[in-house]
C-alpha positions in Angstrom: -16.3 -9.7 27.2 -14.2 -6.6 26.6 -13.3 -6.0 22.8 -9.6 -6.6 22.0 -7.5 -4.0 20.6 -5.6 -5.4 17.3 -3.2 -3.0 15.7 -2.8 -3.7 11.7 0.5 -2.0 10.7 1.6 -1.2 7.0 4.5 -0.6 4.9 4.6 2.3 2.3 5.0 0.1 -0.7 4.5 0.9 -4.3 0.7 1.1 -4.7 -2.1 1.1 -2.1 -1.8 -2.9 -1.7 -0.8 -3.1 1.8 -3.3 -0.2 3.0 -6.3 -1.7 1.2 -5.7 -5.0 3.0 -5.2 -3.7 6.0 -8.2 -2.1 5.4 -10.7 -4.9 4.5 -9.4 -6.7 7.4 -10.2 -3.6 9.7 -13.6 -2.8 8.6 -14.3 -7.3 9.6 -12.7 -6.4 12.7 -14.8 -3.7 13.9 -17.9 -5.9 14.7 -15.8 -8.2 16.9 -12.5 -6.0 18.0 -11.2 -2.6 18.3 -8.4 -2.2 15.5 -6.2 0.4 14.8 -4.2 0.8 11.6 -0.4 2.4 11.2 1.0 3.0 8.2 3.8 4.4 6.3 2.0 4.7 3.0 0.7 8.7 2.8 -2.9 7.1 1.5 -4.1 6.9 5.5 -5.1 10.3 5.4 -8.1 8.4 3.3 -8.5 5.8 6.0 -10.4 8.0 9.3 -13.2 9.1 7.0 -14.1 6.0 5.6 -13.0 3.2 8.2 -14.5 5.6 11.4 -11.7 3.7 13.5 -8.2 5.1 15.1 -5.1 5.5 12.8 -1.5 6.5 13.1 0.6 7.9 10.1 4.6 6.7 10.5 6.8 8.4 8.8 8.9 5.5 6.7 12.6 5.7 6.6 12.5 7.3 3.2 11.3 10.3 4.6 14.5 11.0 5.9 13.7 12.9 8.7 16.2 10.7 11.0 18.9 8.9 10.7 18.1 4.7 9.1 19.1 3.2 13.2 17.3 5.9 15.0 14.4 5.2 12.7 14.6 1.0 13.9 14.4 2.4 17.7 11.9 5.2 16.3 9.5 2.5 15.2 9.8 -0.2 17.9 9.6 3.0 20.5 6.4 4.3 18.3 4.9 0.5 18.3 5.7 -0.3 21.6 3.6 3.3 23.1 0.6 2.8 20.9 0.4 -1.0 22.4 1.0 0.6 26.1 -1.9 3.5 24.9 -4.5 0.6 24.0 -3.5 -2.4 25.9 -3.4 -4.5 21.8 -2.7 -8.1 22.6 -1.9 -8.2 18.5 -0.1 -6.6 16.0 0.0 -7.1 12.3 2.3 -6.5 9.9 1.1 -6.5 5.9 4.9 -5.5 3.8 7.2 -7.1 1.8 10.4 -6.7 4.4 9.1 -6.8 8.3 10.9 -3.9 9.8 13.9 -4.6 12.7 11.8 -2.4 14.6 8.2 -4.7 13.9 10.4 -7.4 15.4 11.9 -5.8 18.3 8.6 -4.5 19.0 7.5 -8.1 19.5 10.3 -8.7 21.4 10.2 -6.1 23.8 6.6 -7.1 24.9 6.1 -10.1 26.6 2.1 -10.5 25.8 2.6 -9.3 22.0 1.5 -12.0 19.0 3.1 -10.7 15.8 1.5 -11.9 12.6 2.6 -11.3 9.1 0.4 -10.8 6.0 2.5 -11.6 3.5 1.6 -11.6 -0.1 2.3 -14.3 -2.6 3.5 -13.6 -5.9 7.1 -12.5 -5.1 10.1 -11.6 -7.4 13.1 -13.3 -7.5 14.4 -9.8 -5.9 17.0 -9.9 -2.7 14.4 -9.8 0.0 14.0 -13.5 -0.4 17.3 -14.7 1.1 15.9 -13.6 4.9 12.7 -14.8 4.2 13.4 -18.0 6.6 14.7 -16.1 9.0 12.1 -13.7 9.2 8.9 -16.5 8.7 10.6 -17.6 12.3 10.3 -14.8 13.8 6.6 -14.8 13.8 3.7 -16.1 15.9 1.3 -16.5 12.2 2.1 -15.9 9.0 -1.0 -15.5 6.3 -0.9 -15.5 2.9 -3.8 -13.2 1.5 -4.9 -15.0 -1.7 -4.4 -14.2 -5.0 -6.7 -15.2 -7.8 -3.2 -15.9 -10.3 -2.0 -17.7 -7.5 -1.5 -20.8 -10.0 1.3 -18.3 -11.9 3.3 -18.3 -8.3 6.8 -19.6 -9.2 8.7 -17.2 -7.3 10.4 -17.9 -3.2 6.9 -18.0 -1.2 5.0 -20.4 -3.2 6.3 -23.7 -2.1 7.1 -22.2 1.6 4.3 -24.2 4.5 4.2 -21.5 6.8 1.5 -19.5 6.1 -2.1 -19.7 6.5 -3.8 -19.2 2.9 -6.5 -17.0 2.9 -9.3 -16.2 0.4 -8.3 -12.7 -1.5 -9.2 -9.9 0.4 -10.1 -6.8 -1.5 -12.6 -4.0 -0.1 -14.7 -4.6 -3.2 -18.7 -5.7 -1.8 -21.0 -6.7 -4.2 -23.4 -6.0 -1.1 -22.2 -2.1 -0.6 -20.8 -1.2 -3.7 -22.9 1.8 -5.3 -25.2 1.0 -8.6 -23.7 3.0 -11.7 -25.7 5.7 -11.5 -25.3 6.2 -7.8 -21.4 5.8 -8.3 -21.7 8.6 -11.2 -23.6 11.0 -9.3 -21.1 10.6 -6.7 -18.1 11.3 -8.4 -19.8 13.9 -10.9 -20.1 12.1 -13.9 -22.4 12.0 -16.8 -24.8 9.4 -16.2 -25.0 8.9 -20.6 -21.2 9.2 -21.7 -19.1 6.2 -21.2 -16.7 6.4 -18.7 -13.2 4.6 -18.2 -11.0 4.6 -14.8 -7.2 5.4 -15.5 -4.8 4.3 -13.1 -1.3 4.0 -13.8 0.4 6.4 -11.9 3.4 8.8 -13.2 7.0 9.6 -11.9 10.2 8.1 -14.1 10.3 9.0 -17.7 9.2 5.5 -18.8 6.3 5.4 -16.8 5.1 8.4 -18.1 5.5 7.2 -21.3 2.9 3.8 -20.5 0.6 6.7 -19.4 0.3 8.8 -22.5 0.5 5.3 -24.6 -2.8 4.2 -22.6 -4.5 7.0 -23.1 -3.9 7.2 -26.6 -5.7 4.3 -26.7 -8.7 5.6 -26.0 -8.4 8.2 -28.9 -11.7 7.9 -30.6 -14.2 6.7 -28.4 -17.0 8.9 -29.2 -18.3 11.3 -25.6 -15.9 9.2 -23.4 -15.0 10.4 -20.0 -11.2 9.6 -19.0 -11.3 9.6 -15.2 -7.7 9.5 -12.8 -7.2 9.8 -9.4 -4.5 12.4 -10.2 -3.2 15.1 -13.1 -1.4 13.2 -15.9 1.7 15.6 -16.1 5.4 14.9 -15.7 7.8 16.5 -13.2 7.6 19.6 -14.7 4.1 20.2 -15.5 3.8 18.9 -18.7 0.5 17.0 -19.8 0.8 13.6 -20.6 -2.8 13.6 -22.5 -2.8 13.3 -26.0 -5.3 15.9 -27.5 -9.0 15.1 -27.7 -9.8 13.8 -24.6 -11.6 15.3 -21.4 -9.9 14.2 -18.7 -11.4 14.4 -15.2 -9.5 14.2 -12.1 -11.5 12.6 -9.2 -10.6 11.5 -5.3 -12.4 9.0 -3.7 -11.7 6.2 -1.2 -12.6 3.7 -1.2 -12.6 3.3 -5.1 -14.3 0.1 -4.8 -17.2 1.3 -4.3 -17.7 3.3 -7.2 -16.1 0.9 -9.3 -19.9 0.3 -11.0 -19.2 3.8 -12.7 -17.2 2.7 -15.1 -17.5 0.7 -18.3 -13.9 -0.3 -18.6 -10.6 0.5 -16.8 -7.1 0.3 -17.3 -4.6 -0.4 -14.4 -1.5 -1.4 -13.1 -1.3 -5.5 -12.0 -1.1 -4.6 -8.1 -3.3 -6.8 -5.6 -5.6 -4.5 -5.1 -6.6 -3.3 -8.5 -6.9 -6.7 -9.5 -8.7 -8.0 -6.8 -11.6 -5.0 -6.3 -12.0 -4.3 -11.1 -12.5 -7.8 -11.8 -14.7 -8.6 -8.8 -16.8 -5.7 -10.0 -16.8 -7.2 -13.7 -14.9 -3.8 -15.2 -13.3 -4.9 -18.4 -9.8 -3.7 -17.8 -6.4 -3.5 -19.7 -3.0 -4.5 -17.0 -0.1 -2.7 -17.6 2.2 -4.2 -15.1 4.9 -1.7 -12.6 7.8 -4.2 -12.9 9.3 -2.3 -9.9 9.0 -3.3 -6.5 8.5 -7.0 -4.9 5.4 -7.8 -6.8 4.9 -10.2 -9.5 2.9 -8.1 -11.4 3.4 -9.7 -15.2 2.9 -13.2 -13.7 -0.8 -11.8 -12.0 -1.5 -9.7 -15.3 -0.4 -13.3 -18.0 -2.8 -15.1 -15.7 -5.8 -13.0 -16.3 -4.6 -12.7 -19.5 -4.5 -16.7 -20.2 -7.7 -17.2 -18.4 -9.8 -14.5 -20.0 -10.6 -12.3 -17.2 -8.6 -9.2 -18.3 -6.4 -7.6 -21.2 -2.7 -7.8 -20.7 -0.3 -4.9 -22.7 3.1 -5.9 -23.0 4.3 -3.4 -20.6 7.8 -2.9 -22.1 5.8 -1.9 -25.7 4.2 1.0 -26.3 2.4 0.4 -29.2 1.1 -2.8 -27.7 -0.3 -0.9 -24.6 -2.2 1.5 -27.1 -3.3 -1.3 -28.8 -4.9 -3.2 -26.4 -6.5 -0.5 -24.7 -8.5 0.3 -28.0 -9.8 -3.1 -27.7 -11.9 -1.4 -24.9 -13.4 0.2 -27.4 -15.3 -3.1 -29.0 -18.5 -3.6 -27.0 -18.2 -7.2 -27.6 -14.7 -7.4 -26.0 -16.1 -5.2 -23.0 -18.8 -7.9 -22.6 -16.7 -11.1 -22.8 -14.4 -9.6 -20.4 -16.9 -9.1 -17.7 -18.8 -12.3 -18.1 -15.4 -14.2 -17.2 -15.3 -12.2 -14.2 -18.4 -12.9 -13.1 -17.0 -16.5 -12.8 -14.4 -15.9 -9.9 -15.0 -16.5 -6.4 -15.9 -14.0 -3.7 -13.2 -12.0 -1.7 -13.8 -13.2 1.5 -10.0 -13.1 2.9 -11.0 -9.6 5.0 -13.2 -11.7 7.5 -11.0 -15.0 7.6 -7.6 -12.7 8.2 -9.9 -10.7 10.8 -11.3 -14.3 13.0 -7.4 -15.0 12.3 -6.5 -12.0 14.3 -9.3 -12.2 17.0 -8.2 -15.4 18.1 -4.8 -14.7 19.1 -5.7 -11.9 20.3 -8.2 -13.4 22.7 -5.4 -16.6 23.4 -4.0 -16.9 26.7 -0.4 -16.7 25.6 1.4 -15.9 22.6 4.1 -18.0 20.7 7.8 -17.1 21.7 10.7 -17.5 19.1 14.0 -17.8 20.5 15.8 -14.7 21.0 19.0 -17.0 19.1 16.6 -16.4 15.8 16.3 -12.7 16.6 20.0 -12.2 16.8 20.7 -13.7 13.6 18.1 -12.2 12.0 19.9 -9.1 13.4 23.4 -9.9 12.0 21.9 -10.8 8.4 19.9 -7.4 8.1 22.8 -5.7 9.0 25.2 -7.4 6.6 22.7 -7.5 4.0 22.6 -3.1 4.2 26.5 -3.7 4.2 26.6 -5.1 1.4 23.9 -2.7 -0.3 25.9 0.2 1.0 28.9 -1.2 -1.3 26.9 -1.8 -3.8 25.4 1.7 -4.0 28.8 3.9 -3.2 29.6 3.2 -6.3 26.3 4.0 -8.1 25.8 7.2 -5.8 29.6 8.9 -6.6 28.1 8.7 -10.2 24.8 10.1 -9.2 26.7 13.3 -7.7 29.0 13.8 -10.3 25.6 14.0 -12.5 23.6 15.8 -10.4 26.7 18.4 -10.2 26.4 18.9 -13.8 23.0 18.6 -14.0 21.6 20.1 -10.6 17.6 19.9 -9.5 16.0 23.1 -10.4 14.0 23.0 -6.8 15.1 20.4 -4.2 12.8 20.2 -1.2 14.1 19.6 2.2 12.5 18.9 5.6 13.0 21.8 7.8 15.4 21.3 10.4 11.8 22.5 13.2 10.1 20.8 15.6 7.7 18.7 14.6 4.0 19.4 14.6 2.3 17.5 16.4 -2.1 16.3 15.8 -4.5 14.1 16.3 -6.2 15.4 13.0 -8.3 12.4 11.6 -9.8 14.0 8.1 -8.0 13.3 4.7 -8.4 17.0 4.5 -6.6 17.2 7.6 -3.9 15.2 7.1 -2.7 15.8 3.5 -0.9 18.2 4.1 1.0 17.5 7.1 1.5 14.4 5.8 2.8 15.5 2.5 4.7 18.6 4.0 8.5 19.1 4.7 8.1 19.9 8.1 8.3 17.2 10.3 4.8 15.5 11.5 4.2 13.4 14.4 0.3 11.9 14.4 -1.3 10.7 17.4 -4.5 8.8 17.6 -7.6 10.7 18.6 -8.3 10.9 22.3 -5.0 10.2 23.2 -4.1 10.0 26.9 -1.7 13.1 28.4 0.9 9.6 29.6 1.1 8.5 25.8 1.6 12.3 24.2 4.6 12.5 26.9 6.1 9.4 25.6 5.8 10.0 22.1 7.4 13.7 23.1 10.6 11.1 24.5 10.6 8.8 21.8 10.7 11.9 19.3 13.4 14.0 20.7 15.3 10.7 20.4 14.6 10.3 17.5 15.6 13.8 15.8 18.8 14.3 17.6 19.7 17.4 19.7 18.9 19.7 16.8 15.2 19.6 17.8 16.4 19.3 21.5 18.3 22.5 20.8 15.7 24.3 19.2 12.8 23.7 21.7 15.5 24.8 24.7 15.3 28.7 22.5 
């Protein structure tokens, strides 16, 4: 029997969540189906080398290269080719809001199962007043578990319509590397103590959690501070305290090198929590209130239960704090004794047989279209009502920013896009990160599906790029 195709699309959420999971789930795949991941999140570029499977980078709305309604037709168009191109029986959808254009996607194809993977632990934020809509809209619904599941109070935790799954991290007792093989990799001293950083930087008061961790970890005789990127603020300015060598490293998956280190401190996200304490690294959780994610509720839990540290995220001097408790061997070994307590992460495979099975079903499940128009009217009066909401807030903004203007604002430029099939991180960085317009195709696509995605582009970005091509 042929191997179905399964596409596994992602939002571009706050951290690498979404991505991860999509990725676990596609690396169980492999063995019994052909999947394919699209995403919005800029991490992809990280996926090719590691996953050895076919991926598509999106640009999300926030890129702003189109208008927000060409960019629902942009995506459903987009979807609706790569299921044409590979004959996918399935696709997945793993974000907090399931795009009009996921959905019309589904709706446009009459053999297409749509399946959401939709994470637990929600905030009491907007999104939740379409949740029913949307649930109805589905063929499956699974709910990836979560380890402080028990802390769930917010609008998915007394829902029935999901499928609850195991957690699913990309963390493999079985294929993670042994400390020293993770230290040689990454190029660290196999003697010194090592700690993993990663907190991220932007906003002034994040920046501030970072240079309050790291302070921490003042002290800690030949210690190796390791983060994924430079600790320095919009304009260039460390965020480091003195006295600490600070090494920048890339590597993905992280999860398997998580054996390097001898403590870590994070953000609450799924992933972070799901791949450190399965690896028994003491860590510190400093939750990102932002976003959907109940991050405090995740970090109380491992908090209350002993499996983690959790700084207060809103004090300073407590995030310092608890990070030098790192420090104290004795905390360091406690910490990762609890953790060796928790279950395995098996949600990857269950998600993945989840996903085979519809795929390989005769038919799939068919909402009514009555659903799909309501769904329709509430989104739209929903970003009425946002758009209210926010004139207000953004006449304020400008009258700032006129006083106050950005010393170097980047814009896309108003060219065609480029278009590759590039399937490297080194590759894709760039074009991903770039301000020139970048349309990815999967590798060995066919001549019928680059002339489509040619269509669905110059759709997409208006007569300007019409215009220009015609010169």
């Amino acid at each position: 029997m042929e191997k179905p195709t399964i596409i596994l699309a992602t939002s571009n959420g706050v951290g690498m969540g979404h991505l991860a999971r999509a990725s676990a789930i596609a690396y169980s795949l492999k063995e019994i189906a052909n999947p394919i991941i699209v995403s919005m999140a800029g991490g992809i570029a990280e996926v090719p080398d590691f996953m050895g499977i076919r991926c598509e980078y999106i640009p999300g709305k926030d890129r702003m290269w189109m208008t927000r309604d060409n960019w629902d037709i942009y995506l459903r168009d987009r979807l609706l080719a790569l299921v044409d191109e590979t004959g996918a029986r399935v696709l997945s959808f793993d974000g907090v809001v399931p795009y009009p254009g996921v959905i019309a996607a589904k709706f446009s194809h009459p053999k297409l199962s749509l399946v959401w993977v939709r994470r637990g632990l929600w905030q009491k934020k907007p999104q939740r007043f379409v949740l029913g809509l949307q649930s109805k809209m589905m063929d499956h619904i699974v709910e990836p578990g979560d380890i402080a599941r028990a802390y769930d109070f917010g609008p998915t935790a007394t829902r029935k319509d999901a499928t609850l799954t195991s957690p699913v991290s990309l963390f493999e007792k079985s294929t993670a590397f042994s400390r020293d093989e993770a230290r040689q990799i990454l190029g660290l001293d196999l003697n010194r103590p090592a700690v993993l950083v990663q907190l991220g930087t932007g906003d002034s008061d994040v920046n501030e959690k970072m240079t309050a961790a790291l302070s921490g970890l003042l002290g800690w005789k030949d210690l190796q501070v390791i983060l994924t990127k430079q600790p320095l603020d919009k304009d260039g300015k460390s965020l480091a305290p003195e006295g600490l060598d600070i090494r920048v490293v890339r590597y993905f998956p992280l999860a398997k090198v998580l054996h390097a280190f001898d403590a870590s401190v994070c953000a609450t996200g799924y992933n972070g929590v799901h791949e450190l304490l399965p690896a028994l690294v003491p860590t510190v959780f400093v939750s990102n209130i932002r976003g959907t994610d109940d991050q405090d509720a995740r970090a109380k839990w491992c908090h209350d239960f002993g499996f983690a540290l959790r700084a207060d995220q809103a004090d300073l001097t407590d995030i310092s704090a608890k990070v030098r408790q790192l420090q104290n061997p004795q905390v360091r070994a406690a910490l990762s004794a609890k953790c060796a307590e928790l279950p395995e992460t098996t949600g990857g495979t269950e998600i993945a047989r989840i996903l085979y099975e519809l795929a390989t079903a005769k038919e799939p499940v068919r909402p009514s279209r009555s659903t799909f128009i309501r769904l329709n009217i509430q989104e739209h009066l929903n970003r009425g009502l946002r758009h209210v909401a926010y004139l207000g807030l953004r006449r304020l903004a400008l009258v700032y920013r006129k006083l106050r203007p950005h010393a170097n604002v980047e814009t896309t430029r108003e060219e065609p896009p480029i278009w590759g099939e590039e399937n490297t991180a080194k590759g894709l960085h760039p074009l991903i990160k770039g301000n020139r317009r970048f349309e990815h195709l999967i590798t060995g696509a066919s001549e019928s599906y680059k002339m489509r995605r040619k269509e669905i582009a110059d759709a997409a970005y208006g007569e300007l790029t019409e215009g220009i091509r015609k010169k």
